[in-house]
N, C-alpha and C positions, 0 to 999 in steps of 0.2 A: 335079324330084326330089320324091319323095312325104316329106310332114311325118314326121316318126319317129314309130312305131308301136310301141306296149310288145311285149315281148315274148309276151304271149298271144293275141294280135290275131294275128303274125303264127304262131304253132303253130297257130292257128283256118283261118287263111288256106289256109296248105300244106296242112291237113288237111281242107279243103273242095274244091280242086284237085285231091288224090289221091284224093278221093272221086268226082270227076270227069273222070277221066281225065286230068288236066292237068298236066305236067309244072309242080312248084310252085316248084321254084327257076327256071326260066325264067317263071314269070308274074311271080313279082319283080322277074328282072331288068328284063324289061319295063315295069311299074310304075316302077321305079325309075331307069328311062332318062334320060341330061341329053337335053336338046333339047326338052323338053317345053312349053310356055307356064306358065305359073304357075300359070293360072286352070284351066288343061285339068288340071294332076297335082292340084289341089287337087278339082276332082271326080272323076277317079281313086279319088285315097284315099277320098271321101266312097261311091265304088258299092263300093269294097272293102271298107270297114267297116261296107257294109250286108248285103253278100254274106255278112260272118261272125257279123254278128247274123240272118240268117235262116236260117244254117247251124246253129248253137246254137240256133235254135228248132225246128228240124225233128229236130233230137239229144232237144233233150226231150220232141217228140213221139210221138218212135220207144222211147223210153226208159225 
């Protein structure tokens, strides 16, 4: 299970996914799947909250 994520994290998230073609409530759910190892959701969380800081950077860029 991925650590809890404020709420802008994940509006950033789905809105980098829909930007992407990706169905964003199914990459959560994914994300958020039990059966995961600990150490595998915990870098999970760590490419997703890099994915939504490089998302917001390319916002600024275009912006």
């Amino acid at each position: 299970m991925l650590p809890a994520m404020d709420e802008t994290t994940l509006d950033e998230l789905r809105a980098l996914a829909e930007r992407n073609g990706i169905d964003p409530d199914q990459l959560l759910e994914i994300a958020e799947a039990d059966g995961l190892p600990e150490e595998l959701s915990a870098a999970l969380a760590d490419v997703l909250g890099d994915l939504t800081i490089f998302g917001q950077a390319l916002d600024e860029k275009d912006g």
